[in-house]
KOLVEXMI-983677 format. One line per 8 residues: number of its first residue (from 1); their letters; for each residue z negated, y negated, x of N, C-alpha, C. Coordinates in steps of 0.1 Angstrom, whole numbers, plus 5000, padded with zeros to 4 digits. Layout:
N
NUM> a> Z Y X Z Y X Z Y X; ...
//
This chain:
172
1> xxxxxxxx> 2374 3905 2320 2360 3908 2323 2358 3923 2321; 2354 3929 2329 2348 3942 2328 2337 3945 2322; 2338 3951 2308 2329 3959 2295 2313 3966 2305; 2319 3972 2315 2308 3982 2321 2297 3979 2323; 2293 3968 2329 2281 3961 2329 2273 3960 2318; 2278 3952 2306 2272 3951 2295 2269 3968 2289; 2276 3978 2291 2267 3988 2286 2258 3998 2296; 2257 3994 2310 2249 3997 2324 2230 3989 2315
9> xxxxxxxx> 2234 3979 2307 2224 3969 2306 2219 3977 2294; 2232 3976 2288 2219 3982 2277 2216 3998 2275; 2220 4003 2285 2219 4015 2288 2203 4016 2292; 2204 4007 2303 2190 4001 2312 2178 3999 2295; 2184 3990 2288 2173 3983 2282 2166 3995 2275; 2176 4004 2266 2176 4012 2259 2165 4026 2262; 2169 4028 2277 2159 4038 2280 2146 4034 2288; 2144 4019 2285 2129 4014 2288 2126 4015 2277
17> xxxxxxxx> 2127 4014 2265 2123 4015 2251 2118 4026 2254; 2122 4037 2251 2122 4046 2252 2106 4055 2265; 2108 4051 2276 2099 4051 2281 2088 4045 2278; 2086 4035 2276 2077 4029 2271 2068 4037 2263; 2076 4042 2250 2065 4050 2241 2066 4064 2246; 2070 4065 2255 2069 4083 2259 2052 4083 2266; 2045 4073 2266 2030 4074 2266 2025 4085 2259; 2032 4085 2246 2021 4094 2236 2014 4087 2222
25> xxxxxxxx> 2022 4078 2226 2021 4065 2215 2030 4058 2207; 2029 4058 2196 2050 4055 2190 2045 4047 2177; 2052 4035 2179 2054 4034 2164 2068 4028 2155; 2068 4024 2144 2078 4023 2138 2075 4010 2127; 2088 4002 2123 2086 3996 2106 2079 3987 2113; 2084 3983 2125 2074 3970 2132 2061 3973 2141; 2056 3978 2140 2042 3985 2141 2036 3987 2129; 2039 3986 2122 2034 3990 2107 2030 4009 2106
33> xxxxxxxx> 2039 4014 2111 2034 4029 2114 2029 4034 2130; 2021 4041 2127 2014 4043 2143 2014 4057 2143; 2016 4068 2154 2011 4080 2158 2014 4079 2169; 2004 4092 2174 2006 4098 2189 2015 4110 2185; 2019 4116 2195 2025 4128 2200 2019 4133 2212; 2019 4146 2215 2023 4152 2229 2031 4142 2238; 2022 4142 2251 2034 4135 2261 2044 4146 2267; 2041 4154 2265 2050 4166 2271 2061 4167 2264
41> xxxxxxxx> 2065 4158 2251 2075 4161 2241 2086 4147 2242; 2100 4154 2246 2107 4147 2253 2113 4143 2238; 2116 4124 2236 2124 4120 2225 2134 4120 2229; 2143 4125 2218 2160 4129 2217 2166 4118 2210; 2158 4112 2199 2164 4105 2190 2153 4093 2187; 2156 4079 2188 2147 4069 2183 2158 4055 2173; 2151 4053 2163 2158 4049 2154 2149 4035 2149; 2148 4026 2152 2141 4013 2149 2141 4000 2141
49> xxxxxxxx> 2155 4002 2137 2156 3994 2129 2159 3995 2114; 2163 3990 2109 2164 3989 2092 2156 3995 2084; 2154 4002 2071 2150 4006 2063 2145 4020 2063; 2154 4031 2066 2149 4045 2077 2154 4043 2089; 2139 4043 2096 2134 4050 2108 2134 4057 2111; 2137 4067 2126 2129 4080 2127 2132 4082 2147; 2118 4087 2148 2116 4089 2161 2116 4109 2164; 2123 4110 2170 2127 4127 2172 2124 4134 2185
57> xxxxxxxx> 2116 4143 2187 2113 4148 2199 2119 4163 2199; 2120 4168 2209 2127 4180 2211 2112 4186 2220; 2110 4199 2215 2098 4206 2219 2102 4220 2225; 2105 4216 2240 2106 4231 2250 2102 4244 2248; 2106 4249 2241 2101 4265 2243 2108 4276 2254; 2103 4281 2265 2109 4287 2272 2118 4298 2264; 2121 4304 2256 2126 4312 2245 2134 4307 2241; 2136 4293 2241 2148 4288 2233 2160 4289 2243
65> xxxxxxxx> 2157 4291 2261 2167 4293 2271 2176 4301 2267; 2191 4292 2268 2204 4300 2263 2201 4309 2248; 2195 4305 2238 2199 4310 2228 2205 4298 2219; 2209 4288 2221 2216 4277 2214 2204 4270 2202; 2191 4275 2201 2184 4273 2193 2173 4260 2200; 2165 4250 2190 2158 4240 2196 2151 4244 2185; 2131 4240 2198 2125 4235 2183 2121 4217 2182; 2121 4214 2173 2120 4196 2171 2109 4192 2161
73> xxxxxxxx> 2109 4177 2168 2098 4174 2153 2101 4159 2146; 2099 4156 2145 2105 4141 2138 2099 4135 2128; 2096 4121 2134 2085 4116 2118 2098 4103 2115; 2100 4103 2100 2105 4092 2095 2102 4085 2085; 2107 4071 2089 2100 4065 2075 2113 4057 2066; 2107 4054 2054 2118 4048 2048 2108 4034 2038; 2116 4028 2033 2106 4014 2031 2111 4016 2012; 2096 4018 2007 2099 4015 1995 2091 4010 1983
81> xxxxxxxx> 2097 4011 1971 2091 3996 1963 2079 3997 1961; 2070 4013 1957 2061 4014 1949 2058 4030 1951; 2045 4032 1949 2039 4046 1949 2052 4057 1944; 2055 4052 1926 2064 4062 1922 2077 4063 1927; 2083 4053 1938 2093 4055 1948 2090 4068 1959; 2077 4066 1964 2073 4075 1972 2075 4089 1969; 2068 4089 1951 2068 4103 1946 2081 4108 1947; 2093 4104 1943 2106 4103 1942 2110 4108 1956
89> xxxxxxxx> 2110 4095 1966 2109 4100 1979 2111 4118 1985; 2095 4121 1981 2090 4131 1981 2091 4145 1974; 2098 4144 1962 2104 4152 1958 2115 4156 1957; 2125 4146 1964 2140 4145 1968 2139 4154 1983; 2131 4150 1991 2132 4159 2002 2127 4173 1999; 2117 4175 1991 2113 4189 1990 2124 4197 1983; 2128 4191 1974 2144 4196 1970 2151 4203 1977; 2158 4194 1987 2165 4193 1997 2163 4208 2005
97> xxxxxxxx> 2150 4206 2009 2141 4216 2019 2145 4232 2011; 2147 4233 1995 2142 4241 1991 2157 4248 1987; 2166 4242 1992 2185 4243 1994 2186 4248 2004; 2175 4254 2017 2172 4261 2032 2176 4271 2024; 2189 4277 2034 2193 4290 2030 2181 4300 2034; 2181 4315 2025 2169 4318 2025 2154 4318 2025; 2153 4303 2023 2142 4297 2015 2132 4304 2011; 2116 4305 2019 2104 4309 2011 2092 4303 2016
105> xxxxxxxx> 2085 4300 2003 2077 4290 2009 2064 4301 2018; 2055 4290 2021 2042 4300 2030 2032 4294 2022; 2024 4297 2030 2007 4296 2029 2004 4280 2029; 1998 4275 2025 1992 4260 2035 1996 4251 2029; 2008 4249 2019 2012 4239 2013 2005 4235 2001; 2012 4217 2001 2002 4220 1988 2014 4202 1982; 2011 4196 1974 2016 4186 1968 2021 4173 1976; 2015 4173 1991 2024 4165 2001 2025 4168 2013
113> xxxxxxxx> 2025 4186 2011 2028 4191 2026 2031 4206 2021; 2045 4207 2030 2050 4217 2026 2059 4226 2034; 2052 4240 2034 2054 4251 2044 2063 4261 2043; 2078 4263 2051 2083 4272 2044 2090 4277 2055; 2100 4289 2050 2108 4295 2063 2123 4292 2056; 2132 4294 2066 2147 4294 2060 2151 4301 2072; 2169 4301 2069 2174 4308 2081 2185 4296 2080; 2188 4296 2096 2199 4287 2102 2208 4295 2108
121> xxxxxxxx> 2217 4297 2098 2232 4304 2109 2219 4319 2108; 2221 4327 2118 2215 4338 2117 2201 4339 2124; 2194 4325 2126 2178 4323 2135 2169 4322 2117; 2159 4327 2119 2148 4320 2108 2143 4315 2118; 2138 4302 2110 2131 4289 2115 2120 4286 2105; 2107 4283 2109 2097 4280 2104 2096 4264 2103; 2096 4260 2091 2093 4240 2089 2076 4240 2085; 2076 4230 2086 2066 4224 2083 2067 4206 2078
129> xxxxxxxx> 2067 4200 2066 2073 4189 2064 2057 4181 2058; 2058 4167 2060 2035 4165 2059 2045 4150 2054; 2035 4148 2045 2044 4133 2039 2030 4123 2036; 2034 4112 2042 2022 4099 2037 2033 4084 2031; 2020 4082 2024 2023 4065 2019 2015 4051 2024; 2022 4045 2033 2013 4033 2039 2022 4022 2038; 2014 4012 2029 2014 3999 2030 2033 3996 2024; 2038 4003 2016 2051 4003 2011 2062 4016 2016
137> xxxxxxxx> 2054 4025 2028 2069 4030 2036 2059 4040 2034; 2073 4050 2030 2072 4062 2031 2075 4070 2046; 2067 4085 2046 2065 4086 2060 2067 4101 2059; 2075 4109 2067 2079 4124 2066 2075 4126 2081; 2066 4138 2080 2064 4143 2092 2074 4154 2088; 2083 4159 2102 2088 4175 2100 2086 4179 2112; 2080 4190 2113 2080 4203 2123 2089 4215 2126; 2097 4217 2129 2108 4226 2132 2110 4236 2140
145> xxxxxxxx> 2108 4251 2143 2114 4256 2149 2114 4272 2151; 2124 4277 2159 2131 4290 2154 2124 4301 2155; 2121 4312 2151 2112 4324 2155 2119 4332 2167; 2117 4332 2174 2123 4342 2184 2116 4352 2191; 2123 4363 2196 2115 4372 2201 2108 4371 2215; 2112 4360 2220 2104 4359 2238 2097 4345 2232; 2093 4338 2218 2086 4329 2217 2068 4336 2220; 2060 4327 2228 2046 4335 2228 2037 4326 2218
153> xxxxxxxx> 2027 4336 2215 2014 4333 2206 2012 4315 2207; 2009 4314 2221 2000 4303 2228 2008 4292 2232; 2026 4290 2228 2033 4282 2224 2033 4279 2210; 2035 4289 2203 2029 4283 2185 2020 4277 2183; 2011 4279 2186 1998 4274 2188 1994 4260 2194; 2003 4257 2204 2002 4245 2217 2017 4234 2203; 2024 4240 2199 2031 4237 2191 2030 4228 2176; 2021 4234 2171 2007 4236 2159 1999 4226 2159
161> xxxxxxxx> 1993 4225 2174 1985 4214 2177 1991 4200 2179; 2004 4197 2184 2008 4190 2186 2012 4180 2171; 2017 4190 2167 2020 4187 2150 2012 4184 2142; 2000 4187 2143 1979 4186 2142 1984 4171 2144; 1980 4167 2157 1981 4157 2164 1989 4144 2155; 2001 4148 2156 2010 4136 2148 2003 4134 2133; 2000 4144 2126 1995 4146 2114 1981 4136 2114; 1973 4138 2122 1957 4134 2121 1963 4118 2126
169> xxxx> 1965 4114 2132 1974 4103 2135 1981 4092 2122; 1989 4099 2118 1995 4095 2104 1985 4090 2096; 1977 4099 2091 1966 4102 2079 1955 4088 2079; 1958 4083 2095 1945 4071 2100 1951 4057 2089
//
């Protein structure tokens, strides 16, 4: 029997999922987590089952053309026992975050949201990482992406919003 079929299918099934939430509407952990995104923001990566989650969008910047650089965003969750798991959680990533070669935090942060720049290879890249606790599952918003010289004002901004968006979303 020829294999091909069975992955034509779930090839098929795979990118109706997929479609489906490119509405602007996504959730995760069952429906247990809910946010919108930008519909303009194409998912690269959707992850649904087990314990971590995480749904990944890749965010177009005409700037990022041929320079090998993307900006992304990504909310994930992970399922845990108790508030002080979360804090743990939450300070293991900020850790992590704070191992960004060239590492400096910004403005705006505060005890579950946290603003910083690093460098990748030779790009600085601006994060933005927003963290909630619902109903057992921990939840990482990250924002991602490179400073470049042909990026414009009114893409940061349309950028910003978007990540606004997932944020105000989360917080419900």
């Amino acid at each position: 029997m020829n294999p091909r079929p069975r992955f034509v299918l779930l090839g098929v099934l795979l990118a109706g999922s997929v479609i489906a939430q490119q509405a602007g509407n996504f959730t995760l952990n069952e429906g247990s987590v809910h946010f919108s995104a930008p519909t303009e923001w194409s998912v690269i990566m959707q992850m649904t089952e087990g314990s971590r989650q995480v749904i990944a969008f890749q965010v177009k910047d005409p700037a990022d053309t041929g320079s090998g650089e993307a900006s992304r965003v990504s909310v994930t969750t992970r399922k845990l026992e108790d508030a002080k798991a979360f804090q743990d959680f939450v300070g293991t990533s900020m850790d992590k975050a704070r191992q960004t070669p060239s590492y400096a935090e910004a403005a705006g942060g505060d005890s579950a949201n946290l603003r910083y720049s690093g460098m990748n290879a030779k790009t600085k890249y601006l994060y933005r990482e927003s963290y909630y606790y619902q109903n057992g599952i921990g939840i990482q918003l990250r924002c991602v992406h490179p400073v470049l010289k042909g990026t414009t004002q009114s893409w940061v901004s349309a950028f910003d919003q978007g990540c606004e968006q997932i944020a105000a979303s989360l917080s419900h």
